[in-house]
C-alpha positions in Angstrom: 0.0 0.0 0.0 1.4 3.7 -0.8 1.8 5.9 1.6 -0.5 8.5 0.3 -3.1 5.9 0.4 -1.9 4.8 4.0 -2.7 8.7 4.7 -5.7 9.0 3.6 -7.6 6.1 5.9 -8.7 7.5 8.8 -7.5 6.6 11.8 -9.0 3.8 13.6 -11.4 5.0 16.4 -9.8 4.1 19.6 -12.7 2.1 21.7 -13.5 3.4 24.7 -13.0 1.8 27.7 -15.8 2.3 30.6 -14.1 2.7 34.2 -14.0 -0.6 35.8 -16.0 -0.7 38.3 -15.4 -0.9 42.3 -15.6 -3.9 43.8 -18.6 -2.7 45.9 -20.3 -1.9 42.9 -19.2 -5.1 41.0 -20.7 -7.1 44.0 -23.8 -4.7 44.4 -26.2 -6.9 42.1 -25.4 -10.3 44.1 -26.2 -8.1 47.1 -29.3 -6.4 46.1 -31.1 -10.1 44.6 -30.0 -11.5 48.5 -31.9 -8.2 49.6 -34.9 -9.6 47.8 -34.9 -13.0 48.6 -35.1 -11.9 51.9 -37.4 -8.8 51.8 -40.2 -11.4 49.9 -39.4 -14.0 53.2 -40.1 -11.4 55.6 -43.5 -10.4 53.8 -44.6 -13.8 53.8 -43.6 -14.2 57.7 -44.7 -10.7 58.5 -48.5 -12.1 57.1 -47.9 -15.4 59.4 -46.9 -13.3 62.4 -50.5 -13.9 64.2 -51.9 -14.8 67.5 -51.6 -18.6 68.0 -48.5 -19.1 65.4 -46.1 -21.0 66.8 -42.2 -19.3 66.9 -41.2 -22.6 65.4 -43.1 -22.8 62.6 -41.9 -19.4 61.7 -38.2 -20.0 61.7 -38.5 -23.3 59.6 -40.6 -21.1 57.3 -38.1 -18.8 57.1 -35.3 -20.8 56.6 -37.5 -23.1 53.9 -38.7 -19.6 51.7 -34.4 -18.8 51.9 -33.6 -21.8 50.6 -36.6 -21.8 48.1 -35.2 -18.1 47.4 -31.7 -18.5 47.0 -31.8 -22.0 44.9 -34.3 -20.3 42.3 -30.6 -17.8 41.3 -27.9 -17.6 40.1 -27.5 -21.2 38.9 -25.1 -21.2 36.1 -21.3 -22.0 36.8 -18.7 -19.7 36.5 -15.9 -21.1 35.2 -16.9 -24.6 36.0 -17.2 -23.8 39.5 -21.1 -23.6 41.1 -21.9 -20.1 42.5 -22.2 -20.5 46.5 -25.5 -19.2 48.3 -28.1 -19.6 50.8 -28.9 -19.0 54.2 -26.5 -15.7 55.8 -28.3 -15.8 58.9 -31.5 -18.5 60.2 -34.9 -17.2 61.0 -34.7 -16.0 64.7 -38.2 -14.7 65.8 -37.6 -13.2 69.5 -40.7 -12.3 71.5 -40.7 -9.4 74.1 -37.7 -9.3 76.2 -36.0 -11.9 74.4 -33.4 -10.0 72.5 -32.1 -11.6 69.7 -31.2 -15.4 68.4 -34.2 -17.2 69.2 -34.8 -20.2 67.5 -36.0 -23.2 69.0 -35.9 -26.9 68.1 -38.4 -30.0 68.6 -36.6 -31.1 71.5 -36.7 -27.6 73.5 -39.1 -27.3 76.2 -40.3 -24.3 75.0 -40.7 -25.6 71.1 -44.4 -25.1 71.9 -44.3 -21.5 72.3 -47.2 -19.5 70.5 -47.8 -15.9 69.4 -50.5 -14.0 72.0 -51.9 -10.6 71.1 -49.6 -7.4 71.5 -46.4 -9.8 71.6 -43.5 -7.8 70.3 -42.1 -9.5 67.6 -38.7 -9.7 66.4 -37.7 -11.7 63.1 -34.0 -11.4 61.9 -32.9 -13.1 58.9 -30.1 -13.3 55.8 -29.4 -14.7 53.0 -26.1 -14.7 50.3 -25.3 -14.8 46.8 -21.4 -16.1 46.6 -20.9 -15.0 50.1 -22.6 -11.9 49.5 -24.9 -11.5 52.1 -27.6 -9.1 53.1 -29.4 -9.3 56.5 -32.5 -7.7 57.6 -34.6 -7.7 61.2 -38.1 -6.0 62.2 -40.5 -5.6 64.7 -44.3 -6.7 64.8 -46.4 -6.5 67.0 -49.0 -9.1 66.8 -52.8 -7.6 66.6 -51.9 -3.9 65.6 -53.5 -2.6 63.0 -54.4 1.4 62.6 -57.4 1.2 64.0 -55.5 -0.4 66.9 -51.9 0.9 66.8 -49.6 0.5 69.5 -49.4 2.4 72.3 -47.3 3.1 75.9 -43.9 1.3 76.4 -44.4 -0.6 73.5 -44.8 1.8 71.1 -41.6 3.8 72.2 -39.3 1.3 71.8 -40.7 0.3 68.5 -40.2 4.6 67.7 -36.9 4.5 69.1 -35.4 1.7 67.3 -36.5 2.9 63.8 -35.8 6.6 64.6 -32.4 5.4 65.9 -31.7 3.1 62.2 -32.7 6.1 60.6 -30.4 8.2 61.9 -27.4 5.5 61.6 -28.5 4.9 58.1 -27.1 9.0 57.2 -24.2 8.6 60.1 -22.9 5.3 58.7 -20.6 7.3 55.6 -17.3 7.7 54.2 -15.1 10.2 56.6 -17.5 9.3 59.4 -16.0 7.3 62.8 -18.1 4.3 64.6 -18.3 6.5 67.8 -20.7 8.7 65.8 -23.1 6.1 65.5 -22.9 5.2 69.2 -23.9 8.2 70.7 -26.5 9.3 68.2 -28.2 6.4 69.1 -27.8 6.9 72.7 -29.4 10.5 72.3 -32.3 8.6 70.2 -33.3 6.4 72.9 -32.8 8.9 75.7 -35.6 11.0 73.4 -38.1 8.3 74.0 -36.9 7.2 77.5 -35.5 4.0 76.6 -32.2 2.5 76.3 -30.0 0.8 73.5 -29.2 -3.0 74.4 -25.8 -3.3 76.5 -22.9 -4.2 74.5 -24.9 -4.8 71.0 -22.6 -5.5 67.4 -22.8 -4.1 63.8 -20.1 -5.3 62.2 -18.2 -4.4 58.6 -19.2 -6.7 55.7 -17.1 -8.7 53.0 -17.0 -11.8 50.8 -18.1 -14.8 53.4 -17.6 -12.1 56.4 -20.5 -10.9 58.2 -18.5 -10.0 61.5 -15.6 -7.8 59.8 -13.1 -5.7 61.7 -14.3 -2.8 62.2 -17.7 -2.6 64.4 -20.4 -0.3 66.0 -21.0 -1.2 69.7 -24.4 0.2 71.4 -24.4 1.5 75.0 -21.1 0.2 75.9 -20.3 -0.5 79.4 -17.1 1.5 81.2 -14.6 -1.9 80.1 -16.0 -1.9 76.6 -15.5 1.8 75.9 -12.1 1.9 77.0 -11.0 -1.4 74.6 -13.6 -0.8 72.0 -11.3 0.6 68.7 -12.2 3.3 67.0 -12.9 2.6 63.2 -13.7 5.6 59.9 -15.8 4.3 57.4 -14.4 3.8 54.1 -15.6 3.8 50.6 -16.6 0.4 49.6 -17.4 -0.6 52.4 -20.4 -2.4 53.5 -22.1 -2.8 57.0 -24.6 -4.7 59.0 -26.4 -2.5 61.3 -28.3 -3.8 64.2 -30.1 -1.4 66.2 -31.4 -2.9 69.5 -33.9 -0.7 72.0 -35.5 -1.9 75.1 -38.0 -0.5 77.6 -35.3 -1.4 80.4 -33.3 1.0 82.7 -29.9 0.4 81.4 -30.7 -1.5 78.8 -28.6 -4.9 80.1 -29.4 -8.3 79.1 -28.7 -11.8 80.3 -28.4 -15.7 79.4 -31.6 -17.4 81.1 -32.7 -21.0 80.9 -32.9 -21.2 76.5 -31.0 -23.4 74.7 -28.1 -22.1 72.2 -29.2 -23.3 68.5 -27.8 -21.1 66.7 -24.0 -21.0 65.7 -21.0 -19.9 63.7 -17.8 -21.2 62.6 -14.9 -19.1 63.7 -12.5 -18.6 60.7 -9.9 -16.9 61.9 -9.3 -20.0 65.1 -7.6 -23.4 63.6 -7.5 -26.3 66.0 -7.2 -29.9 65.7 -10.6 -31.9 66.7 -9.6 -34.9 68.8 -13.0 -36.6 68.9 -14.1 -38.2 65.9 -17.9 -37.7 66.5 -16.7 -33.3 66.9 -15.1 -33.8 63.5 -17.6 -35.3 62.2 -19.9 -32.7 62.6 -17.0 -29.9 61.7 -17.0 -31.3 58.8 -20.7 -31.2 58.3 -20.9 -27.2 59.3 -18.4 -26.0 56.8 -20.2 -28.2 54.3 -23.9 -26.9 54.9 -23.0 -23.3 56.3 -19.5 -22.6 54.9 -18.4 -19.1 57.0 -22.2 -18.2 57.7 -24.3 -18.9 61.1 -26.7 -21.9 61.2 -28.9 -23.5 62.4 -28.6 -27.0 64.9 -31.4 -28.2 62.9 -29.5 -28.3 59.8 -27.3 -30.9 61.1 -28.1 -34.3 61.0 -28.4 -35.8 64.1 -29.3 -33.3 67.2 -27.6 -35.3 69.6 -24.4 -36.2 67.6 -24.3 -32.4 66.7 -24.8 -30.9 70.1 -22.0 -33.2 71.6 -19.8 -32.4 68.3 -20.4 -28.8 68.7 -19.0 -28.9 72.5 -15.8 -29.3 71.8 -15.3 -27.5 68.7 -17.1 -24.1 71.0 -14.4 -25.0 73.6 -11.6 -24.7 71.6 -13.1 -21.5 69.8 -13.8 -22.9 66.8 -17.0 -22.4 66.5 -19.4 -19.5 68.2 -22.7 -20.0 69.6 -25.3 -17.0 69.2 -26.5 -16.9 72.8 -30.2 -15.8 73.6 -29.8 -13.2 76.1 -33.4 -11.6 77.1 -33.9 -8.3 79.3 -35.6 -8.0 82.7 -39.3 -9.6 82.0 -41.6 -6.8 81.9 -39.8 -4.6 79.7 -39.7 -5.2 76.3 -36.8 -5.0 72.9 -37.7 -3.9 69.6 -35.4 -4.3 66.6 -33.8 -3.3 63.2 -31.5 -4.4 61.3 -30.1 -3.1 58.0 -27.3 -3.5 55.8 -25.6 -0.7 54.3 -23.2 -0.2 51.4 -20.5 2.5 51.3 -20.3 3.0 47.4 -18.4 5.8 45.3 -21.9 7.8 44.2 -22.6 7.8 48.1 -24.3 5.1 50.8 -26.7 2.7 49.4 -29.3 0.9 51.3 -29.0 -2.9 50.3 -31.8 -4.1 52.3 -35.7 -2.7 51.8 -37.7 -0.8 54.4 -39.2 -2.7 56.8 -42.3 -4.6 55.8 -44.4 -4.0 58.7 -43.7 -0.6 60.5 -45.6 2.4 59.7 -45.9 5.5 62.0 -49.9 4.9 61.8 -49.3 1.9 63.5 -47.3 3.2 66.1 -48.4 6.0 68.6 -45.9 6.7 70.7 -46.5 10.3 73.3 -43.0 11.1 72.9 -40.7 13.0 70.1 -37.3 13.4 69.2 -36.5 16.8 70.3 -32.4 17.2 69.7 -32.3 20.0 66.6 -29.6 18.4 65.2 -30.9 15.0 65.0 -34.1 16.4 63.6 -32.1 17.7 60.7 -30.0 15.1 59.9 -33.3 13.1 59.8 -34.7 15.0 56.5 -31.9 14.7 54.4 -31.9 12.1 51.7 -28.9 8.9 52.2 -27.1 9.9 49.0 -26.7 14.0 48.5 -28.2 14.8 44.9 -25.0 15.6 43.5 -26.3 18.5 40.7 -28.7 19.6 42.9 -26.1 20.6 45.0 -24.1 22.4 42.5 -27.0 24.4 41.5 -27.2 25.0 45.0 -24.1 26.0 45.0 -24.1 28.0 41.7 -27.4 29.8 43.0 -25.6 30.9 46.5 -22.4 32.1 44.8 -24.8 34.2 41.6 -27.3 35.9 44.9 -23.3 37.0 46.4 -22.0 38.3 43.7 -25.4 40.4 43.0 -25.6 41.1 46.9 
Protein backbone atom coordinates (compact mmCIF):
# COMPACT_ATOMS: atom_id res chain seq x y z
CA UNK A 1 0.00 0.00 0.00
CA UNK A 2 1.43 3.73 -0.79
CA UNK A 3 1.76 5.85 1.58
CA UNK A 4 -0.50 8.49 0.34
CA UNK A 5 -3.15 5.94 0.41
CA UNK A 6 -1.94 4.79 3.95
CA UNK A 7 -2.66 8.67 4.72
CA UNK A 8 -5.68 9.02 3.58
CA UNK A 9 -7.62 6.08 5.87
CA UNK A 10 -8.72 7.49 8.82
CA UNK A 11 -7.53 6.62 11.75
CA UNK A 12 -8.96 3.84 13.55
CA UNK A 13 -11.37 4.96 16.40
CA UNK A 14 -9.76 4.06 19.62
CA UNK A 15 -12.67 2.10 21.67
CA UNK A 16 -13.55 3.39 24.67
CA UNK A 17 -13.01 1.78 27.67
CA UNK A 18 -15.77 2.30 30.59
CA UNK A 19 -14.14 2.66 34.21
CA UNK A 20 -13.96 -0.55 35.77
CA UNK A 21 -16.04 -0.68 38.33
CA UNK A 22 -15.42 -0.90 42.27
CA UNK A 23 -15.55 -3.90 43.79
CA UNK A 24 -18.64 -2.74 45.92
CA UNK A 25 -20.27 -1.92 42.91
CA UNK A 26 -19.20 -5.13 40.98
CA UNK A 27 -20.73 -7.07 44.04
CA UNK A 28 -23.84 -4.67 44.44
CA UNK A 29 -26.19 -6.94 42.11
CA UNK A 30 -25.44 -10.31 44.13
CA UNK A 31 -26.25 -8.07 47.12
CA UNK A 32 -29.33 -6.43 46.06
CA UNK A 33 -31.07 -10.13 44.58
CA UNK A 34 -30.02 -11.46 48.46
CA UNK A 35 -31.93 -8.15 49.62
CA UNK A 36 -34.89 -9.61 47.76
CA UNK A 37 -34.94 -12.95 48.59
CA UNK A 38 -35.11 -11.87 51.88
CA UNK A 39 -37.42 -8.83 51.80
CA UNK A 40 -40.23 -11.40 49.90
CA UNK A 41 -39.37 -14.02 53.18
CA UNK A 42 -40.06 -11.37 55.58
CA UNK A 43 -43.51 -10.37 53.83
CA UNK A 44 -44.56 -13.80 53.85
CA UNK A 45 -43.62 -14.19 57.66
CA UNK A 46 -44.74 -10.73 58.52
CA UNK A 47 -48.53 -12.08 57.13
CA UNK A 48 -47.86 -15.44 59.45
CA UNK A 49 -46.92 -13.31 62.36
CA UNK A 50 -50.49 -13.93 64.15
CA UNK A 51 -51.91 -14.80 67.51
CA UNK A 52 -51.59 -18.60 68.05
CA UNK A 53 -48.53 -19.11 65.39
CA UNK A 54 -46.09 -20.96 66.81
CA UNK A 55 -42.25 -19.31 66.93
CA UNK A 56 -41.16 -22.64 65.45
CA UNK A 57 -43.07 -22.75 62.65
CA UNK A 58 -41.93 -19.44 61.69
CA UNK A 59 -38.24 -20.02 61.74
CA UNK A 60 -38.52 -23.29 59.64
CA UNK A 61 -40.64 -21.09 57.34
CA UNK A 62 -38.05 -18.84 57.13
CA UNK A 63 -35.26 -20.79 56.57
CA UNK A 64 -37.46 -23.10 53.86
CA UNK A 65 -38.70 -19.62 51.67
CA UNK A 66 -34.45 -18.76 51.90
CA UNK A 67 -33.62 -21.80 50.62
CA UNK A 68 -36.65 -21.75 48.08
CA UNK A 69 -35.16 -18.08 47.35
CA UNK A 70 -31.67 -18.46 47.02
CA UNK A 71 -31.82 -22.00 44.92
CA UNK A 72 -34.31 -20.27 42.31
CA UNK A 73 -30.56 -17.84 41.34
CA UNK A 74 -27.92 -17.62 40.06
CA UNK A 75 -27.47 -21.25 38.87
CA UNK A 76 -25.08 -21.17 36.10
CA UNK A 77 -21.30 -22.03 36.84
CA UNK A 78 -18.73 -19.71 36.50
CA UNK A 79 -15.88 -21.06 35.20
CA UNK A 80 -16.86 -24.58 36.01
CA UNK A 81 -17.23 -23.77 39.49
CA UNK A 82 -21.09 -23.55 41.10
CA UNK A 83 -21.92 -20.12 42.54
CA UNK A 84 -22.18 -20.54 46.47
CA UNK A 85 -25.51 -19.21 48.27
CA UNK A 86 -28.07 -19.55 50.75
CA UNK A 87 -28.89 -18.96 54.24
CA UNK A 88 -26.49 -15.69 55.78
CA UNK A 89 -28.34 -15.75 58.90
CA UNK A 90 -31.55 -18.46 60.18
CA UNK A 91 -34.91 -17.23 61.04
CA UNK A 92 -34.70 -16.04 64.73
CA UNK A 93 -38.15 -14.69 65.81
CA UNK A 94 -37.56 -13.20 69.52
CA UNK A 95 -40.69 -12.27 71.47
CA UNK A 96 -40.70 -9.41 74.06
CA UNK A 97 -37.71 -9.26 76.18
CA UNK A 98 -35.99 -11.87 74.44
CA UNK A 99 -33.39 -10.00 72.52
CA UNK A 100 -32.14 -11.65 69.74
CA UNK A 101 -31.17 -15.37 68.41
CA UNK A 102 -34.21 -17.25 69.25
CA UNK A 103 -34.79 -20.15 67.51
CA UNK A 104 -36.03 -23.18 69.00
CA UNK A 105 -35.90 -26.87 68.08
CA UNK A 106 -38.37 -29.99 68.64
CA UNK A 107 -36.62 -31.07 71.53
CA UNK A 108 -36.74 -27.57 73.52
CA UNK A 109 -39.10 -27.26 76.18
CA UNK A 110 -40.31 -24.30 74.98
CA UNK A 111 -40.67 -25.57 71.07
CA UNK A 112 -44.43 -25.11 71.86
CA UNK A 113 -44.27 -21.49 72.31
CA UNK A 114 -47.18 -19.48 70.50
CA UNK A 115 -47.81 -15.91 69.41
CA UNK A 116 -50.51 -14.00 72.00
CA UNK A 117 -51.90 -10.58 71.09
CA UNK A 118 -49.55 -7.42 71.49
CA UNK A 119 -46.45 -9.81 71.62
CA UNK A 120 -43.52 -7.81 70.27
CA UNK A 121 -42.06 -9.50 67.65
CA UNK A 122 -38.73 -9.69 66.42
CA UNK A 123 -37.72 -11.67 63.07
CA UNK A 124 -33.97 -11.42 61.88
CA UNK A 125 -32.95 -13.06 58.92
CA UNK A 126 -30.15 -13.31 55.78
CA UNK A 127 -29.39 -14.70 53.05
CA UNK A 128 -26.11 -14.74 50.31
CA UNK A 129 -25.32 -14.77 46.84
CA UNK A 130 -21.43 -16.10 46.62
CA UNK A 131 -20.89 -14.99 50.10
CA UNK A 132 -22.57 -11.88 49.53
CA UNK A 133 -24.94 -11.46 52.14
CA UNK A 134 -27.61 -9.13 53.11
CA UNK A 135 -29.44 -9.30 56.48
CA UNK A 136 -32.48 -7.75 57.57
CA UNK A 137 -34.64 -7.74 61.16
CA UNK A 138 -38.07 -5.98 62.21
CA UNK A 139 -40.49 -5.62 64.66
CA UNK A 140 -44.35 -6.70 64.83
CA UNK A 141 -46.44 -6.53 66.96
CA UNK A 142 -48.98 -9.08 66.84
CA UNK A 143 -52.84 -7.63 66.60
CA UNK A 144 -51.89 -3.94 65.65
CA UNK A 145 -53.48 -2.56 63.02
CA UNK A 146 -54.39 1.44 62.63
CA UNK A 147 -57.44 1.16 64.05
CA UNK A 148 -55.55 -0.44 66.93
CA UNK A 149 -51.90 0.88 66.82
CA UNK A 150 -49.57 0.47 69.48
CA UNK A 151 -49.40 2.40 72.27
CA UNK A 152 -47.32 3.14 75.85
CA UNK A 153 -43.94 1.29 76.41
CA UNK A 154 -44.38 -0.61 73.55
CA UNK A 155 -44.76 1.83 71.13
CA UNK A 156 -41.56 3.81 72.19
CA UNK A 157 -39.30 1.31 71.84
CA UNK A 158 -40.65 0.32 68.49
CA UNK A 159 -40.19 4.56 67.72
CA UNK A 160 -36.89 4.51 69.12
CA UNK A 161 -35.42 1.68 67.29
CA UNK A 162 -36.48 2.91 63.80
CA UNK A 163 -35.80 6.59 64.61
CA UNK A 164 -32.41 5.36 65.88
CA UNK A 165 -31.69 3.10 62.17
CA UNK A 166 -32.74 6.05 60.59
CA UNK A 167 -30.38 8.25 61.88
CA UNK A 168 -27.40 5.51 61.65
CA UNK A 169 -28.46 4.95 58.11
CA UNK A 170 -27.15 9.04 57.23
CA UNK A 171 -24.23 8.59 60.10
CA UNK A 172 -22.92 5.25 58.69
CA UNK A 173 -20.63 7.35 55.56
CA UNK A 174 -17.26 7.67 54.19
CA UNK A 175 -15.09 10.23 56.56
CA UNK A 176 -17.49 9.28 59.40
CA UNK A 177 -15.98 7.35 62.82
CA UNK A 178 -18.06 4.29 64.59
CA UNK A 179 -18.35 6.51 67.83
CA UNK A 180 -20.71 8.70 65.79
CA UNK A 181 -23.14 6.14 65.54
CA UNK A 182 -22.90 5.19 69.23
CA UNK A 183 -23.91 8.20 70.74
CA UNK A 184 -26.48 9.33 68.24
CA UNK A 185 -28.17 6.36 69.09
CA UNK A 186 -27.80 6.92 72.73
CA UNK A 187 -29.42 10.53 72.31
CA UNK A 188 -32.34 8.63 70.18
CA UNK A 189 -33.26 6.41 72.90
CA UNK A 190 -32.81 8.90 75.66
CA UNK A 191 -35.57 10.98 73.43
CA UNK A 192 -38.13 8.26 74.01
CA UNK A 193 -36.85 7.22 77.53
CA UNK A 194 -35.49 4.03 76.61
CA UNK A 195 -32.17 2.53 76.30
CA UNK A 196 -29.99 0.77 73.47
CA UNK A 197 -29.19 -2.97 74.42
CA UNK A 198 -25.80 -3.33 76.52
CA UNK A 199 -22.93 -4.20 74.50
CA UNK A 200 -24.87 -4.81 71.02
CA UNK A 201 -22.64 -5.53 67.42
CA UNK A 202 -22.79 -4.05 63.78
CA UNK A 203 -20.07 -5.31 62.21
CA UNK A 204 -18.19 -4.37 58.64
CA UNK A 205 -19.23 -6.74 55.67
CA UNK A 206 -17.08 -8.75 52.98
CA UNK A 207 -17.04 -11.83 50.77
CA UNK A 208 -18.08 -14.75 53.37
CA UNK A 209 -17.64 -12.12 56.45
CA UNK A 210 -20.49 -10.91 58.22
CA UNK A 211 -18.54 -10.01 61.52
CA UNK A 212 -15.58 -7.78 59.83
CA UNK A 213 -13.12 -5.71 61.75
CA UNK A 214 -14.35 -2.77 62.20
CA UNK A 215 -17.65 -2.56 64.44
CA UNK A 216 -20.41 -0.30 66.02
CA UNK A 217 -21.00 -1.16 69.75
CA UNK A 218 -24.43 0.23 71.43
CA UNK A 219 -24.41 1.54 74.99
CA UNK A 220 -21.13 0.21 75.91
CA UNK A 221 -20.27 -0.54 79.40
CA UNK A 222 -17.13 1.48 81.15
CA UNK A 223 -14.58 -1.87 80.06
CA UNK A 224 -15.99 -1.91 76.61
CA UNK A 225 -15.54 1.83 75.87
CA UNK A 226 -12.14 1.85 77.03
CA UNK A 227 -11.04 -1.39 74.63
CA UNK A 228 -13.56 -0.75 72.05
CA UNK A 229 -11.33 0.62 68.74
CA UNK A 230 -12.21 3.34 66.98
CA UNK A 231 -12.89 2.58 63.17
CA UNK A 232 -13.69 5.56 59.87
CA UNK A 233 -15.76 4.30 57.42
CA UNK A 234 -14.43 3.83 54.10
CA UNK A 235 -15.60 3.82 50.62
CA UNK A 236 -16.65 0.38 49.56
CA UNK A 237 -17.39 -0.58 52.35
CA UNK A 238 -20.35 -2.44 53.50
CA UNK A 239 -22.10 -2.80 57.04
CA UNK A 240 -24.60 -4.67 58.96
CA UNK A 241 -26.35 -2.47 61.32
CA UNK A 242 -28.26 -3.77 64.25
CA UNK A 243 -30.06 -1.39 66.23
CA UNK A 244 -31.41 -2.85 69.50
CA UNK A 245 -33.88 -0.72 72.03
CA UNK A 246 -35.48 -1.91 75.10
CA UNK A 247 -37.97 -0.49 77.57
CA UNK A 248 -35.33 -1.39 80.39
CA UNK A 249 -33.31 0.99 82.66
CA UNK A 250 -29.86 0.42 81.41
CA UNK A 251 -30.69 -1.48 78.81
CA UNK A 252 -28.62 -4.88 80.11
CA UNK A 253 -29.37 -8.34 79.10
CA UNK A 254 -28.71 -11.80 80.25
CA UNK A 255 -28.38 -15.66 79.39
CA UNK A 256 -31.56 -17.44 81.06
CA UNK A 257 -32.71 -21.00 80.91
CA UNK A 258 -32.86 -21.21 76.45
CA UNK A 259 -31.03 -23.43 74.66
CA UNK A 260 -28.14 -22.13 72.15
CA UNK A 261 -29.21 -23.33 68.48
CA UNK A 262 -27.84 -21.12 66.71
CA UNK A 263 -23.96 -21.05 65.69
CA UNK A 264 -20.98 -19.88 63.71
CA UNK A 265 -17.78 -21.21 62.57
CA UNK A 266 -14.85 -19.10 63.66
CA UNK A 267 -12.48 -18.57 60.72
CA UNK A 268 -9.86 -16.94 61.89
CA UNK A 269 -9.26 -19.99 65.12
CA UNK A 270 -7.62 -23.40 63.62
CA UNK A 271 -7.50 -26.35 66.02
CA UNK A 272 -7.20 -29.87 65.69
CA UNK A 273 -10.61 -31.93 66.67
CA UNK A 274 -9.63 -34.86 68.81
CA UNK A 275 -12.97 -36.63 68.87
CA UNK A 276 -14.08 -38.17 65.87
CA UNK A 277 -17.85 -37.67 66.47
CA UNK A 278 -16.72 -33.34 66.93
CA UNK A 279 -15.07 -33.77 63.53
CA UNK A 280 -17.63 -35.32 62.17
CA UNK A 281 -19.90 -32.74 62.55
CA UNK A 282 -16.99 -29.86 61.65
CA UNK A 283 -17.01 -31.30 58.78
CA UNK A 284 -20.66 -31.19 58.31
CA UNK A 285 -20.93 -27.24 59.31
CA UNK A 286 -18.42 -26.04 56.80
CA UNK A 287 -20.16 -28.23 54.31
CA UNK A 288 -23.91 -26.90 54.91
CA UNK A 289 -23.03 -23.26 56.31
CA UNK A 290 -19.46 -22.60 54.86
CA UNK A 291 -18.44 -19.12 56.97
CA UNK A 292 -22.21 -18.17 57.70
CA UNK A 293 -24.34 -18.92 61.08
CA UNK A 294 -26.69 -21.94 61.24
CA UNK A 295 -28.93 -23.53 62.45
CA UNK A 296 -28.63 -27.04 64.95
CA UNK A 297 -31.41 -28.18 62.92
CA UNK A 298 -29.54 -28.29 59.76
CA UNK A 299 -27.28 -30.93 61.13
CA UNK A 300 -28.12 -34.26 60.96
CA UNK A 301 -28.43 -35.84 64.08
CA UNK A 302 -29.32 -33.31 67.19
CA UNK A 303 -27.64 -35.35 69.63
CA UNK A 304 -24.44 -36.16 67.61
CA UNK A 305 -24.31 -32.41 66.74
CA UNK A 306 -24.81 -30.90 70.15
CA UNK A 307 -21.97 -33.22 71.62
CA UNK A 308 -19.82 -32.41 68.25
CA UNK A 309 -20.45 -28.81 68.71
CA UNK A 310 -18.97 -28.92 72.49
CA UNK A 311 -15.75 -29.33 71.84
CA UNK A 312 -15.29 -27.46 68.71
CA UNK A 313 -17.13 -24.12 70.99
CA UNK A 314 -14.37 -25.04 73.62
CA UNK A 315 -11.65 -24.72 71.59
CA UNK A 316 -13.14 -21.53 69.75
CA UNK A 317 -13.76 -22.93 66.81
CA UNK A 318 -17.00 -22.42 66.48
CA UNK A 319 -19.43 -19.53 68.20
CA UNK A 320 -22.74 -20.03 69.65
CA UNK A 321 -25.31 -16.96 69.22
CA UNK A 322 -26.50 -16.86 72.77
CA UNK A 323 -30.21 -15.83 73.56
CA UNK A 324 -29.77 -13.18 76.14
CA UNK A 325 -33.38 -11.56 77.13
CA UNK A 326 -33.91 -8.32 79.26
CA UNK A 327 -35.62 -7.99 82.70
CA UNK A 328 -39.29 -9.58 82.04
CA UNK A 329 -41.63 -6.79 81.89
CA UNK A 330 -39.82 -4.64 79.69
CA UNK A 331 -39.68 -5.17 76.25
CA UNK A 332 -36.80 -5.00 72.91
CA UNK A 333 -37.70 -3.85 69.61
CA UNK A 334 -35.39 -4.33 66.59
CA UNK A 335 -33.82 -3.29 63.15
CA UNK A 336 -31.52 -4.40 61.27
CA UNK A 337 -30.06 -3.12 57.99
CA UNK A 338 -27.33 -3.46 55.78
CA UNK A 339 -25.56 -0.70 54.34
CA UNK A 340 -23.20 -0.24 51.35
CA UNK A 341 -20.46 2.55 51.30
CA UNK A 342 -20.26 3.01 47.35
CA UNK A 343 -18.38 5.79 45.26
CA UNK A 344 -21.91 7.80 44.23
CA UNK A 345 -22.58 7.82 48.11
CA UNK A 346 -24.27 5.07 50.77
CA UNK A 347 -26.71 2.69 49.35
CA UNK A 348 -29.25 0.87 51.33
CA UNK A 349 -28.99 -2.86 50.34
CA UNK A 350 -31.81 -4.13 52.27
CA UNK A 351 -35.71 -2.74 51.83
CA UNK A 352 -37.71 -0.83 54.37
CA UNK A 353 -39.16 -2.73 56.82
CA UNK A 354 -42.31 -4.57 55.81
CA UNK A 355 -44.36 -3.98 58.67
CA UNK A 356 -43.67 -0.56 60.48
CA UNK A 357 -45.61 2.40 59.73
CA UNK A 358 -45.90 5.50 62.01
CA UNK A 359 -49.89 4.94 61.83
CA UNK A 360 -49.32 1.88 63.48
CA UNK A 361 -47.31 3.22 66.08
CA UNK A 362 -48.42 6.02 68.59
CA UNK A 363 -45.85 6.68 70.68
CA UNK A 364 -46.50 10.28 73.26
CA UNK A 365 -43.02 11.08 72.91
CA UNK A 366 -40.69 13.01 70.08
CA UNK A 367 -37.26 13.44 69.16
CA UNK A 368 -36.46 16.77 70.32
CA UNK A 369 -32.38 17.24 69.66
CA UNK A 370 -32.35 20.04 66.61
CA UNK A 371 -29.58 18.44 65.20
CA UNK A 372 -30.95 14.95 64.99
CA UNK A 373 -34.05 16.41 63.61
CA UNK A 374 -32.15 17.68 60.73
CA UNK A 375 -29.99 15.07 59.92
CA UNK A 376 -33.33 13.06 59.81
CA UNK A 377 -34.67 15.03 56.54
CA UNK A 378 -31.91 14.68 54.40
CA UNK A 379 -31.85 12.06 51.71
CA UNK A 380 -28.88 8.85 52.20
CA UNK A 381 -27.14 9.92 48.99
CA UNK A 382 -26.68 13.97 48.48
CA UNK A 383 -28.16 14.76 44.86
CA UNK A 384 -25.00 15.64 43.52
CA UNK A 385 -26.34 18.53 40.70
CA UNK A 386 -28.74 19.58 42.86
CA UNK A 387 -26.09 20.64 44.97
CA UNK A 388 -24.11 22.40 42.51
CA UNK A 389 -27.02 24.40 41.54
CA UNK A 390 -27.21 25.05 44.97
CA UNK A 391 -24.07 26.00 45.04
CA UNK A 392 -24.06 28.01 41.71
CA UNK A 393 -27.36 29.84 43.04
CA UNK A 394 -25.59 30.86 46.53
CA UNK A 395 -22.44 32.14 44.76
CA UNK A 396 -24.80 34.21 41.64
CA UNK A 397 -27.29 35.86 44.86
CA UNK A 398 -23.28 36.95 46.37
CA UNK A 399 -22.01 38.29 43.73
CA UNK A 400 -25.39 40.45 43.02
CA UNK A 401 -25.61 41.12 46.90
Amino acid sequence: MSDTAAEKTPPAEVPKTEAPKSTAEADFTKYKTAADIVNNALKKLVELTKEGAKVIDLCIEGDKLLEQGTGAVYNKSVKGVKVSKGIAFPTCVSVNNAVAHYSPLESDPNSGQTLAKDDVVKIHLGAHIDGFAAISAETVVVGASEKEPVTGRRADAIKAAWTAAEVAMRLVKVGNKNWDVTQAVEKVTAAFGCKPVEGMLSCQQSQNVIDGKKRIILNPSEAQKKDFETATFAENEVYGIDILVSTGEDGKARTEESRTTVYQRESTVTYQLKMKTSRAVFSDVQKKAGAFPFNIRVLEDEKRARLGLQEAVQHNLVKPYEVVFTPPGTVVAAFHFTIALLPAGPALVTHPPVWYKPELVKSDKELEDPELKELLTKKLREDKKAAKKAAKKAGGDAAAA
